[in-house]
C-alpha positions as CSV (number, residue, x, y, z in Angstrom):
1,X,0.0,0.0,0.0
2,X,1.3,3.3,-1.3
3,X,1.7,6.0,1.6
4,X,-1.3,7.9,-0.4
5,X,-3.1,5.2,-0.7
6,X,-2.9,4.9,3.2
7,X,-3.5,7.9,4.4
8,X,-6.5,8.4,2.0
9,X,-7.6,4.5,4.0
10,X,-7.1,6.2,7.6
11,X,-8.8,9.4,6.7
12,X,-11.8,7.2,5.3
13,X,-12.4,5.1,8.0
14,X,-12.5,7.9,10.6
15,X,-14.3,10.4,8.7
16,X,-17.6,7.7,10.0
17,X,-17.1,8.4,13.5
18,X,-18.6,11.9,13.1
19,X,-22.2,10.3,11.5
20,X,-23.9,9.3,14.2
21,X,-24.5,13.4,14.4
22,X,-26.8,13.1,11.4
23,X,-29.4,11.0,13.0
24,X,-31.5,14.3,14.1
25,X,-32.4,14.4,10.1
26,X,-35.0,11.6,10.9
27,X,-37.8,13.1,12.3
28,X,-38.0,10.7,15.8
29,X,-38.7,11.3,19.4
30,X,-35.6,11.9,21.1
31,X,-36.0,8.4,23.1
32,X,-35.6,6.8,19.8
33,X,-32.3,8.9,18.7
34,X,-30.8,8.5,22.2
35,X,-31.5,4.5,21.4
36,X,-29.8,5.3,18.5
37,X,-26.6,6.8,19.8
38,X,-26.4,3.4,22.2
39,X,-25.8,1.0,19.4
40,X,-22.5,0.2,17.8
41,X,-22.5,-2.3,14.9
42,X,-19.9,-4.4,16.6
43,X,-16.8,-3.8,13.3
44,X,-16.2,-4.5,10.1
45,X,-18.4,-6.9,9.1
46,X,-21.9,-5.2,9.5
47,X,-20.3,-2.3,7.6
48,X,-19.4,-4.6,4.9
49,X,-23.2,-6.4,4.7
50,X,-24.5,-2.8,4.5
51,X,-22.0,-1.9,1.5
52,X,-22.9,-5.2,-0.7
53,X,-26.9,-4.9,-0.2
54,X,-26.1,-1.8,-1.5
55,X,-24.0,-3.0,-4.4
56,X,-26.1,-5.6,-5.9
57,X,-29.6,-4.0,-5.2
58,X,-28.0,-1.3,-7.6
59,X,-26.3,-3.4,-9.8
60,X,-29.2,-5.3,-10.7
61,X,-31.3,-3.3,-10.9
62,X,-33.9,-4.3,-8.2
63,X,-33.8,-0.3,-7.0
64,X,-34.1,2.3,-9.1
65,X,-31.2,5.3,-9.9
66,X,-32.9,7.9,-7.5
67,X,-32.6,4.5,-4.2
68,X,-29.5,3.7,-5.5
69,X,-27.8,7.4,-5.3
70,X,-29.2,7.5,-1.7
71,X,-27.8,4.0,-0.2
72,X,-24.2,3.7,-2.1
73,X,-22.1,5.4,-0.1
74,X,-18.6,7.7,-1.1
75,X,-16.6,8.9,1.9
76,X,-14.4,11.1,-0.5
77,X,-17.4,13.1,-1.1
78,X,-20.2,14.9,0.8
79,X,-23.0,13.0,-0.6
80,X,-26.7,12.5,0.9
81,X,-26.0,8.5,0.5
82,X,-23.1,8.9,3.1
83,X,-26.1,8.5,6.0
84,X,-27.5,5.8,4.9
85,X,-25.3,3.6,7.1
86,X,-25.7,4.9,10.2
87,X,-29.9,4.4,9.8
88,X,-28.3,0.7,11.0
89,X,-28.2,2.2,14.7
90,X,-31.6,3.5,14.6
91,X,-33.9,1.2,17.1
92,X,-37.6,1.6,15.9
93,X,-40.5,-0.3,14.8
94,X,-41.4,-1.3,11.1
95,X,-44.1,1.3,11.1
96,X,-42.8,4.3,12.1
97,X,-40.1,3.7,9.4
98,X,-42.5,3.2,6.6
99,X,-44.9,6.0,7.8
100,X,-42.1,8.4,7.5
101,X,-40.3,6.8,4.2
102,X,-43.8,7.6,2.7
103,X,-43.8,11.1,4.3
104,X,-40.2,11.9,3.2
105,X,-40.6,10.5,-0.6
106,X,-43.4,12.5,-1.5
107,X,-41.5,15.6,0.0
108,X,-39.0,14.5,-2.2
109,X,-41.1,14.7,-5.1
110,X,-42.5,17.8,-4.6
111,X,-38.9,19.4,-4.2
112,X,-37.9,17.8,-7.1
113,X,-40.6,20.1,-9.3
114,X,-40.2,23.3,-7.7
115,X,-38.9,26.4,-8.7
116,X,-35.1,26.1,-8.1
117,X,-34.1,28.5,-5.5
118,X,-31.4,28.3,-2.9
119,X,-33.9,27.2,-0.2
120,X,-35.0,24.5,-2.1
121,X,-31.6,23.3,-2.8
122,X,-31.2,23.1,0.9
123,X,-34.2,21.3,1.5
124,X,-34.0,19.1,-1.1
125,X,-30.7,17.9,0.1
126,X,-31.6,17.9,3.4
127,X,-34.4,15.4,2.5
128,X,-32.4,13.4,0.3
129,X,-30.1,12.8,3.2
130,X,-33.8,11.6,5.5
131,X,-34.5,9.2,3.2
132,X,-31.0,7.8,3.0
133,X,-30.4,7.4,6.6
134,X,-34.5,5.8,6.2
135,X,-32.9,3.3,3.5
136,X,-30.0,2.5,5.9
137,X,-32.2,1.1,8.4
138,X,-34.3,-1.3,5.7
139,X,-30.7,-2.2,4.5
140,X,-29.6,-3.1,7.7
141,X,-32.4,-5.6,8.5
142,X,-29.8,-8.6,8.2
143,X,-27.2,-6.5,10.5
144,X,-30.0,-6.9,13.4
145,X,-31.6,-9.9,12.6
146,X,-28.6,-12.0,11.7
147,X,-25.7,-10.9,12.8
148,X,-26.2,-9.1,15.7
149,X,-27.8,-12.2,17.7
150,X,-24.1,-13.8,17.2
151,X,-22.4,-10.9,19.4
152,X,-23.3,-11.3,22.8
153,X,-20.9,-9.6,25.6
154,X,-17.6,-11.7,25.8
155,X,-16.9,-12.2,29.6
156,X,-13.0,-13.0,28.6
157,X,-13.5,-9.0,26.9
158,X,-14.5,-7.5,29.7
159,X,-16.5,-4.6,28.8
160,X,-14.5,-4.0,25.7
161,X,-16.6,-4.9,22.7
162,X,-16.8,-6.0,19.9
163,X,-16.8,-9.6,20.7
164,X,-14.0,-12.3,20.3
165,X,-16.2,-13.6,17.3
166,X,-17.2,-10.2,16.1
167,X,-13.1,-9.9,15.6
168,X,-12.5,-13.1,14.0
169,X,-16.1,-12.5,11.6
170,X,-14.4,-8.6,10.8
171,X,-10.9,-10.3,9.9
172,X,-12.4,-13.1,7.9
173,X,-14.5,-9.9,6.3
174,X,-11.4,-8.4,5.5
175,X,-9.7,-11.1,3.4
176,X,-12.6,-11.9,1.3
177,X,-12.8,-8.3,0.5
178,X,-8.9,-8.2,-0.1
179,X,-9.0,-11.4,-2.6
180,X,-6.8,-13.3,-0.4
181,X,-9.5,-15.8,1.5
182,X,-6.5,-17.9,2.2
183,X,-5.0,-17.3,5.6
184,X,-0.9,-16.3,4.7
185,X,1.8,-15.6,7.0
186,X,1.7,-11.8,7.0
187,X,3.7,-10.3,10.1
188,X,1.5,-9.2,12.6
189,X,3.4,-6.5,13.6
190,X,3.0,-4.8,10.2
191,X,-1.2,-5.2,10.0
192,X,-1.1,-3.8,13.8
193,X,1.0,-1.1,12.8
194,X,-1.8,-0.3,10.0
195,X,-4.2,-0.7,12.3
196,X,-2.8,1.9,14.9
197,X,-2.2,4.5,12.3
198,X,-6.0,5.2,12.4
199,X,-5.7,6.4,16.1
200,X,-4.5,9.9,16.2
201,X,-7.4,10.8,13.8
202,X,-9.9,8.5,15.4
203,X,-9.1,10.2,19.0
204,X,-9.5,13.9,17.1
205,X,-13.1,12.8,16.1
206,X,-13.6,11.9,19.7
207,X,-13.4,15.1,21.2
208,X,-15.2,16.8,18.6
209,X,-18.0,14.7,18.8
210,X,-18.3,14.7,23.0
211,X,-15.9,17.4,24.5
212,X,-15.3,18.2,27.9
213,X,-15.7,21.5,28.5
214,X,-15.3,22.0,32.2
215,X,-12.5,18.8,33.1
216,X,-10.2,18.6,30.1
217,X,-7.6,16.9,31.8
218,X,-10.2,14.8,33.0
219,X,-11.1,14.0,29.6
220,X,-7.4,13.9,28.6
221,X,-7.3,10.5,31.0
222,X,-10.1,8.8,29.6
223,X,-8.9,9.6,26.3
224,X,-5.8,7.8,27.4
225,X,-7.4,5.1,29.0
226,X,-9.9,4.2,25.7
227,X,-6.1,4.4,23.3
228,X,-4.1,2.0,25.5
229,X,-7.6,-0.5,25.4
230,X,-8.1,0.3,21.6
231,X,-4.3,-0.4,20.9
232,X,-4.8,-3.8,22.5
233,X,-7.9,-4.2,20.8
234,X,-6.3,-3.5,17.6
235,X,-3.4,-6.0,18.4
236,X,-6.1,-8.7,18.5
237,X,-7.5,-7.6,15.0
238,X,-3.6,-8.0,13.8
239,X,-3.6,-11.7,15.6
240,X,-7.3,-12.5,14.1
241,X,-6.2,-11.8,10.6
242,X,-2.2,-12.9,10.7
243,X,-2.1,-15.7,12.9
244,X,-5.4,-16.6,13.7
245,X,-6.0,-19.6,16.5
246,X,-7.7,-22.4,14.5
247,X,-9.9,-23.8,17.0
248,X,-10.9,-20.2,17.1
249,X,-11.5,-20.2,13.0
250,X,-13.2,-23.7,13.3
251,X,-15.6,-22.3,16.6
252,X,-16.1,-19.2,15.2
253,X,-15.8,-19.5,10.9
254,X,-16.5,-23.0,9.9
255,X,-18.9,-24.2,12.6
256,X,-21.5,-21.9,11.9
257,X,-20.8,-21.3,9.0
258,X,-20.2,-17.5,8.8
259,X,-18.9,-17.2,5.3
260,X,-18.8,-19.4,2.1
261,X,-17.3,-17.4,-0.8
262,X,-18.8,-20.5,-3.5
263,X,-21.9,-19.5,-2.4
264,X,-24.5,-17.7,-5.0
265,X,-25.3,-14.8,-2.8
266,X,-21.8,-14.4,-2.2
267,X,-20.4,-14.8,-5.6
268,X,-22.9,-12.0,-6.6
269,X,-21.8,-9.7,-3.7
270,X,-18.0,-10.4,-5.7
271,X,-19.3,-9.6,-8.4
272,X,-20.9,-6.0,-7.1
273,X,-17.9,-5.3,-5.4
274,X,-16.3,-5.0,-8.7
275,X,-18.8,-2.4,-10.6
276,X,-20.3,-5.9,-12.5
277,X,-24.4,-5.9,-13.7
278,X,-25.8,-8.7,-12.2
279,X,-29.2,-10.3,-13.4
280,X,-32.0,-9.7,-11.2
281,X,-33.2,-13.4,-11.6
282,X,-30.0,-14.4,-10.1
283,X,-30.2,-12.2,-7.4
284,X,-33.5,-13.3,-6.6
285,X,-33.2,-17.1,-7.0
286,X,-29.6,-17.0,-4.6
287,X,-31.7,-14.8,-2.0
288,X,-33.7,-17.8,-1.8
289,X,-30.8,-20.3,-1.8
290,X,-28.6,-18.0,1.1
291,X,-27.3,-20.2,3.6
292,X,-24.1,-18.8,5.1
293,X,-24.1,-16.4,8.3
294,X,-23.4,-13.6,6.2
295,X,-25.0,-14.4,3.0
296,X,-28.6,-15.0,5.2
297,X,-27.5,-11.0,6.4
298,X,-26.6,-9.8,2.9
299,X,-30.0,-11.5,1.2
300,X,-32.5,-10.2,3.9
301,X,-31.2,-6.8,3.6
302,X,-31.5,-6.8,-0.2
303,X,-35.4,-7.9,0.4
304,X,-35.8,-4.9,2.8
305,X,-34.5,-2.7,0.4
306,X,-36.6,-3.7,-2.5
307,X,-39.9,-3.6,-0.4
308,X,-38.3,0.4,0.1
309,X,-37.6,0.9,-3.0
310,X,-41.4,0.3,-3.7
311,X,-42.1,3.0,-1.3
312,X,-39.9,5.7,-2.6
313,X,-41.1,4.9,-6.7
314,X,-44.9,4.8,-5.4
């Protein structure tokens, strides 16, 4: 990896810690939002399910262009779509969902006629960005009804989350992504030292989102506390993906099993990943056929979608 190439990675990955601000575009009681702000995904791998339901609902067309420019994401750009994944945090029934997808689409609509005028352009993007974090939460429907279940609090983690399997799930994750399923000898030391590099930013983003105002130094120790647990934490992503334990990839991989890459769904989510068009017949017959952990996750959040998509076209 090229030093651009990584510092554009690190600045992607903690540009998303500031989102979970935007969740005050949904129009919510503020019980639901401070739900909200409680939830973490767990890692890598919910992100990932969020980005291929994305992918292939676009790619085949089972969305059309205005759903699919508010669900795939861009952080290099400040784009309405960039919301969508954070709806994954928002705890709320069915209803209220649909009730305001329906409520936001024909807003949409009616913005998209009008006269153009600086306050339109406002609201139109404002609502764009309402309907995308709206989307997130259909897309996410196999993040909390598949994966989630799986990570349960980890008594050997303390009260550091995500879980040992959450871990070993975001590393697996990572190599499918990467092309490089099988599990080489990389030095640990260098994927830790990857890791690490997204710190400094990462602790930046922290105070902005929650400063201290009246204890800095106060906050100065806690800040110090969460880097020395995060470091460790990243040292056992570095283990998970270098030299992972393989009673650990058998309990936590191949038992359940979490991910098989010959797998339709997944083969299709490949085939996204790489800009491909994908027939919707496929799509719709391997949604059927879904059997691994994550390809379950994947196909349930690709239904959700299209049952959205319905909403936002009526």
């Amino acid at each position: 990896m090229s030093y651009q190439n990584r510092r554009d990675f690190i600045k992607n990955m903690a540009a998303s810690a500031a989102g979970i601000t935007l969740l005050n575009f949904i129009d919510l009681r503020a019980s639901n939002l401070d739900a909200a702000a409680d939830v973490s995904l767990g890692g890598l791998a919910p992100y990932a399910v969020l980005d291929d339901c994305a992918q292939i609902a676009a790619n085949s067309g089972l969305v059309d262009d205005r759903v699919a420019s508010l669900m795939l994401a861009d952080m290099n750009n400040n784009i309405p779509a960039n919301v969508s994944r954070f709806g994954a945090m928002v705890q709320v029934d069915k209803a209220i969902v649909d009730t305001s997808m329906e409520k936001h689409s024909q807003a949409l609509k009616t913005l998209e006629t009008s006269a153009p005028s600086e306050e339109t352009e406002d609201r139109l993007e404002t609502t764009q960005r309402k309907l995308a974090l709206l989307l997130g939460w259909y897309m996410a429907a196999g993040v909390r009804e598949v994966l989630a279940p799986l990570y349960q609090p980890d008594a050997r983690m303390a009260d550091r989350q995500p879980s040992e399997m959450s871990i070993y799930h975001d590393m697996e994750v990572l190599r499918q992504i990467a092309g490089t399923p099988q599990r080489t000898a990389v030095p640990a030391a260098e994927v830790e030292s990857l890791f690490n590099g997204m710190l400094p930013r990462m602790i930046g983003r922290t105070h902005t989102l929650t400063p201290d105002y009246e204890d800095g130094m106060d906050w100065t120790v806690r800040v110090s506390h969460w880097r020395d647990d995060t470091m460790q934490l990243m040292q056992e992503y570095a283990d998970a993906y270098a030299k992972p334990h393989p009673e650990k990839v058998q309990r936590f991989i191949k038992d359940i099993n979490f991910y098989d890459a010959d797998e339709a769904m997944l083969q299709l989510a490949d085939k996204a990943r790489r800009g491909e068009s994908i027939e919707t017949g496929a799509v719709k017959t391997a949604m059927q056929n879904a059997k691994s952990v994550y390809g379950r996750a994947v196909a349930l959040g690709v239904e959700n979608l299209i049952a959205a998509n319905g909403l936002v076209s009526a």
